[in-house]
ZADOKOL-578548 format. One record per residue (C-alpha): residue number from 1; x, y, z. Coordinates in steps of 0.02 Angstrom, whole numbers, plus 50000, padded with zeros to 5 digits. Layout:
N
<NUM,<X,Y,Z>>;
...
***
This chain:
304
<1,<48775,51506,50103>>;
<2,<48765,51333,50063>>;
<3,<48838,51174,50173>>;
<4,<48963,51054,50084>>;
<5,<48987,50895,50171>>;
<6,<49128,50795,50172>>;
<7,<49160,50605,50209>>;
<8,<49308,50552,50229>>;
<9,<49374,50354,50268>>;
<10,<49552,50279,50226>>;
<11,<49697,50195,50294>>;
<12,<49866,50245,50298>>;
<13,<49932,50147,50156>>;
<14,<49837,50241,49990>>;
<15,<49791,50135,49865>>;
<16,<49672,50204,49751>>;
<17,<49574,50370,49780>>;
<18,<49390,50380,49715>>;
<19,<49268,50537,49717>>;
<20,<49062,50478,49718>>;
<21,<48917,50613,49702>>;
<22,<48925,50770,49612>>;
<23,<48928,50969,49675>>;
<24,<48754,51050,49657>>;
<25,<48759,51213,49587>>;
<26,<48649,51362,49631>>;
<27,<48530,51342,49484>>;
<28,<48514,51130,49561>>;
<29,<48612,51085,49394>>;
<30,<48751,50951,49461>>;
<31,<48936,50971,49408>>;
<32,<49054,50792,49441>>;
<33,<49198,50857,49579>>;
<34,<49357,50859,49512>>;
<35,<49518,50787,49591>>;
<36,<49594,50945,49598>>;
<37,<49450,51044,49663>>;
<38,<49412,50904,49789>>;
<39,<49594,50887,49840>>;
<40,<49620,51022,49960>>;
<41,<49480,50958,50076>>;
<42,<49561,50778,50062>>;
<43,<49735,50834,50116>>;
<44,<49652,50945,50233>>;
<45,<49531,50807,50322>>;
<46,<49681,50683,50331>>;
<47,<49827,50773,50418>>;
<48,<49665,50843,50534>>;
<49,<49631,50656,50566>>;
<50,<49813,50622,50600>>;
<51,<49862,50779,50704>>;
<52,<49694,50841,50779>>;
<53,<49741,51017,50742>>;
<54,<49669,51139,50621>>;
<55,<49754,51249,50480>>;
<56,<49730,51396,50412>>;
<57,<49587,51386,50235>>;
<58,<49640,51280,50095>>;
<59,<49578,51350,49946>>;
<60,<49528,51262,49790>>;
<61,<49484,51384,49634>>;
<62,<49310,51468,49625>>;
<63,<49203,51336,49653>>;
<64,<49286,51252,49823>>;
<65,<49342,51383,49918>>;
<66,<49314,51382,50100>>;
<67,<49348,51340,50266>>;
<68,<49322,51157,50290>>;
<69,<49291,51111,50492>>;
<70,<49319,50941,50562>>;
<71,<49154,50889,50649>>;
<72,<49214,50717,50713>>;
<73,<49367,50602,50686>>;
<74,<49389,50400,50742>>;
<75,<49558,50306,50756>>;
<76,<49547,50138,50794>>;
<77,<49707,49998,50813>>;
<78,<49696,49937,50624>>;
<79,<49766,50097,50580>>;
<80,<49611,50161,50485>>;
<81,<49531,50350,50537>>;
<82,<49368,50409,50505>>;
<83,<49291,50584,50501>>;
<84,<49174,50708,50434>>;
<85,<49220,50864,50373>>;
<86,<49073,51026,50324>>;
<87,<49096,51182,50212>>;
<88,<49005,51326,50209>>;
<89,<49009,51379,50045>>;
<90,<48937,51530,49923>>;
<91,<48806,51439,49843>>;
<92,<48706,51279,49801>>;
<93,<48686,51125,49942>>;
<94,<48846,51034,49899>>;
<95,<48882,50827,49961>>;
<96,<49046,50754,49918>>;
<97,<49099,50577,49989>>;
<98,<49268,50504,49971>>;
<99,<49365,50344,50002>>;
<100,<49548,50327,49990>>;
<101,<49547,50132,49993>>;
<102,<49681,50004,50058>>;
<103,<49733,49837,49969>>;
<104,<49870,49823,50071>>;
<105,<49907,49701,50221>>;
<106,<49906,49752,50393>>;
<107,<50072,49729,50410>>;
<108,<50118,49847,50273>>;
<109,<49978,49988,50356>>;
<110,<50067,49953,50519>>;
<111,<50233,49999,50461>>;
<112,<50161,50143,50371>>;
<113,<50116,50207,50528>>;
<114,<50260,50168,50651>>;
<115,<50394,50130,50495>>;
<116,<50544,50098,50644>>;
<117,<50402,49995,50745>>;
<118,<50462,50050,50908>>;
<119,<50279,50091,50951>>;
<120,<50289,50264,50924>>;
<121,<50165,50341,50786>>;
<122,<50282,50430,50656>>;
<123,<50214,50587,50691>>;
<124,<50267,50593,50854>>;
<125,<50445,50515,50822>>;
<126,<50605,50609,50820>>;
<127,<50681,50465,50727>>;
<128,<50555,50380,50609>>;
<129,<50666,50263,50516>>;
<130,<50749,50218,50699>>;
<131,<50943,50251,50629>>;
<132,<50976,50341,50770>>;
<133,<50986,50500,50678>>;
<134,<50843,50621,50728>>;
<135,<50745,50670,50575>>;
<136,<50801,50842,50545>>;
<137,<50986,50786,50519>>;
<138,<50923,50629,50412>>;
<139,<50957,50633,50244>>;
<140,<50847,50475,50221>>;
<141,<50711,50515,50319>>;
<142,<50606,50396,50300>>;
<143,<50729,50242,50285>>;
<144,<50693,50198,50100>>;
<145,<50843,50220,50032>>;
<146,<50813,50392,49942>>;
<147,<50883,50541,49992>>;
<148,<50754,50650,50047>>;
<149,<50786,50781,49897>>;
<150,<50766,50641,49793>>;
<151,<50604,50548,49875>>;
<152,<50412,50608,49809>>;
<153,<50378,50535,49984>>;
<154,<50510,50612,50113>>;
<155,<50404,50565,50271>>;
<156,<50364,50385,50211>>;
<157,<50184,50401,50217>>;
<158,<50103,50328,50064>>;
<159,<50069,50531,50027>>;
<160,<50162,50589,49896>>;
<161,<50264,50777,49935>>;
<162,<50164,50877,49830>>;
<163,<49987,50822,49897>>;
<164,<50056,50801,50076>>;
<165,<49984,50914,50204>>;
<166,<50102,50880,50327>>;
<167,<50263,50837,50216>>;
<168,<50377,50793,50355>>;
<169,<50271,50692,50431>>;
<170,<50297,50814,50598>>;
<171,<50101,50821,50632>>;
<172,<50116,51014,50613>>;
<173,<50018,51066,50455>>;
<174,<50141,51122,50312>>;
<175,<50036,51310,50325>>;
<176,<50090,51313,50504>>;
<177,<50267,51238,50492>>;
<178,<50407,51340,50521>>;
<179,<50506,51196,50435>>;
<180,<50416,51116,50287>>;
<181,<50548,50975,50236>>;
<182,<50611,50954,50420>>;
<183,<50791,50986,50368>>;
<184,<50810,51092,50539>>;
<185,<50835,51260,50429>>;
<186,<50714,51353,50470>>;
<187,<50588,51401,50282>>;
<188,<50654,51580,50288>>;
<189,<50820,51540,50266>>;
<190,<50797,51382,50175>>;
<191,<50864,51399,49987>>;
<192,<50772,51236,49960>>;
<193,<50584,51250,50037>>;
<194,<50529,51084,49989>>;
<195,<50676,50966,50020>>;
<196,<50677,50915,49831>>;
<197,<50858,50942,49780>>;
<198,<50801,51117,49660>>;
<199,<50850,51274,49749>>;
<200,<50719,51403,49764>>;
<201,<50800,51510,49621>>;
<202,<50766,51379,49496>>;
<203,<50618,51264,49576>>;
<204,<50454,51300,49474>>;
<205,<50348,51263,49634>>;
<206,<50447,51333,49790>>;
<207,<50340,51259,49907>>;
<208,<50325,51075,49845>>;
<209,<50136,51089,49858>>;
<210,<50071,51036,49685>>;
<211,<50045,51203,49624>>;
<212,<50176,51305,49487>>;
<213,<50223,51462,49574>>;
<214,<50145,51561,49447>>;
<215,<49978,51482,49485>>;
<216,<50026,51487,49690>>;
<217,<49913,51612,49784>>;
<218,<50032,51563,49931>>;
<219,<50198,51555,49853>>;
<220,<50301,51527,50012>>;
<221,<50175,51397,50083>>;
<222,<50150,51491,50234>>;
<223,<49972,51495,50268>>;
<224,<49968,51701,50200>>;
<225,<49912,51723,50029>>;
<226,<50023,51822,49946>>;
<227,<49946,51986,49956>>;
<228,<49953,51996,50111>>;
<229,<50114,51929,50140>>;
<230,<50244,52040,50208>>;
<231,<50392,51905,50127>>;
<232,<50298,51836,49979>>;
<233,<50449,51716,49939>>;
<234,<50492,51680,50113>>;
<235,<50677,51715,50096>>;
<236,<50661,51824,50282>>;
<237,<50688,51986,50178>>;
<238,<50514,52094,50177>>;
<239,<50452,52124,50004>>;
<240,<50516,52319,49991>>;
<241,<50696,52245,50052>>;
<242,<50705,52129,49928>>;
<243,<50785,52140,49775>>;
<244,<50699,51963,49699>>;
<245,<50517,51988,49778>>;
<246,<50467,51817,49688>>;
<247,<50632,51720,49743>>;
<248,<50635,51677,49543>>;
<249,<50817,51720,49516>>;
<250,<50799,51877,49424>>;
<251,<50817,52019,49505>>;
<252,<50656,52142,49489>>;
<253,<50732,52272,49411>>;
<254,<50769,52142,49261>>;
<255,<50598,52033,49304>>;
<256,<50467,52042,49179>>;
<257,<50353,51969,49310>>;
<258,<50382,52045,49475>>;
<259,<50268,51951,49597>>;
<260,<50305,51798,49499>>;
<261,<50093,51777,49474>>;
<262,<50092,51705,49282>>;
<263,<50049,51901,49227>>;
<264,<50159,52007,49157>>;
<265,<50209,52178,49231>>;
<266,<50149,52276,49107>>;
<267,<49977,52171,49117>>;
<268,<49966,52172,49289>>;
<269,<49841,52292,49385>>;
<270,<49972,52246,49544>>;
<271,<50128,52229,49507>>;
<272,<50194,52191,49657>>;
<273,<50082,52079,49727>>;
<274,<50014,52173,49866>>;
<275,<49824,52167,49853>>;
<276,<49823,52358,49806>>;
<277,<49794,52401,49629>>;
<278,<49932,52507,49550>>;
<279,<49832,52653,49535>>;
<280,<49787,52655,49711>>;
<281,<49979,52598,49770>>;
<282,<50096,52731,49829>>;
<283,<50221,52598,49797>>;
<284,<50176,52522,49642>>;
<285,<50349,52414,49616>>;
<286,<50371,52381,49800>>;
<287,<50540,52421,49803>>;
<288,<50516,52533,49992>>;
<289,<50540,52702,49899>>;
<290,<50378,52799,49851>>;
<291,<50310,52819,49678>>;
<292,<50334,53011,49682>>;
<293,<50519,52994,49737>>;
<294,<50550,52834,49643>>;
<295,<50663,52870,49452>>;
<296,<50568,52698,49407>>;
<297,<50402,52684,49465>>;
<298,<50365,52521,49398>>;
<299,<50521,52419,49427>>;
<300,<50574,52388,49231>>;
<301,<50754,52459,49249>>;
<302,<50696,52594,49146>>;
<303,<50715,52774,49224>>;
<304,<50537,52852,49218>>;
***
């Protein structure tokens, strides 16, 4: 195992985000980080820095993909945090610093930080925008002027949605959040996950988290990969209850793509998602009712 280091120093107001060294392979050939592999560990080091509670593993493709651990973490009253986070990861000795830089005033980090300036860090304000409306029944959140399903920054944070680790600016992590957009409906029952106006049916990334669904190895965004996710949509209806296992819309029977994972059912070696391969699956279309008592094994509408 090798040890990836990661630096980490910003302020609240982002700027301009820059990536320095390069990832050493096995064979001690480097490889410059990319901004999506190196992502993850950013999100992940910031809402650690803001929150001082761990999440579950972010994972970043083949090449980033483990548990990052926050070794130490600074605040100090300019609103700037500092910390270090270390990887273990499969191969190679692996060094990564980054900078997310600030050109703004300290007035402008201030209010980035406390946006009602009533002295109470956003992410432990029921009201950030001080309206007297608590956030959850805010449709402006953040006070900007933008309804929340229409803002790429609902919590007001300089972070845009998609690459926000904490999108409501709650300090709970979205993987452990039982209420990503902080709309006060719970994500299980939530036809709109992310708080960005497209109902789940029709939203291309369910979650809000930068990823397409069909690339999303955690569709719902709840910290279990999908196959080992009992509710892979998070709709509250288990997988063999549920007649749209992907929440695309299209009901499986008619759903060329079951587990909505970019392959096609009659491509994929798990059709339903599960993490069992269909030749090993009593239940190969997850639809509750066993493959030898099941008229369509595979879920095409087609009696077998």
């Amino acid at each position: 195992m090798g040890r990836f280091t990661f630096l980490v120093l910003f302020g609240l107001i982002l700027s301009a985000v820059s990536f320095n060294g390069a990832l050493v392979n096995a064979d001690d050939s480097n490889v410059a980080p990319s901004e999506d592999q190196c992502r993850p560990y950013i999100e992940r080091a910031i809402n650690e820095l803001k929150t001082g509670e761990p999440s579950e593993v972010i994972e970043a493709g083949d090449i980033l993909n483990a548990d990052p651990i926050s070794t130490n973490k600074e605040h100090d009253d300019n609103g700037t945090d500092s910390g270090e986070m270390q990887s273990d990861q499969p191969a190679g000795d692996e060094k990564e610093t980054v900078e997310i830089t600030d050109d703004e005033s300290v007035e402008e980090r201030d209010k980035a930080i406390d946006i009602d300036g009533d002295g109470i860090r956003n992410e432990d304000d029921t009201d950030i925008d001080g309206d007297n409306k608590p956030n959850e029944q805010d449709d402006d959140m953040d006070g900007d002027g933008l309804l929340n399903e229409d803002d790429p920054d609902i919590d007001g944070d300089v972070i845009p949605n998609d690459r926000d680790a904490d999108m409501d600016g709650d300090g709970v992590l979205n993987v452990d959040d039982r209420d990503i957009d902080g709309d006060g409906v719970p994500n299980v029952v939530d036809h709109d996950l992310d708080g960005d106006g497209v109902p789940n049916v029709v939203d291309k990334d369910i979650d809000g988290d930068g990823v397409s669904n069909a690339n999303d190895n955690d569709l719902d965004g709840d910290g279990i990969p999908n196959e080992e996710d009992d509710d892979i949509d998070g709709d509250g209806i288990p997988n063999d209850q549920d007649d749209d296992i992907d929440g695309d819309g299209i009901p499986n029977d008619q759903d060329d793509d079951i587990d909505g994972d970019g392959i096609p059912n009659s491509q994929d070696e798990d059709i339903d998602g599960d993490g069992i391969p269909n030749d090993q699956d009593s239940d190969i279309d997850g639809d509750g009712i066993p493959n030898d008592e099941d008229e369509d094994v595979d879920g095409d509408g087609i009696p077998n």
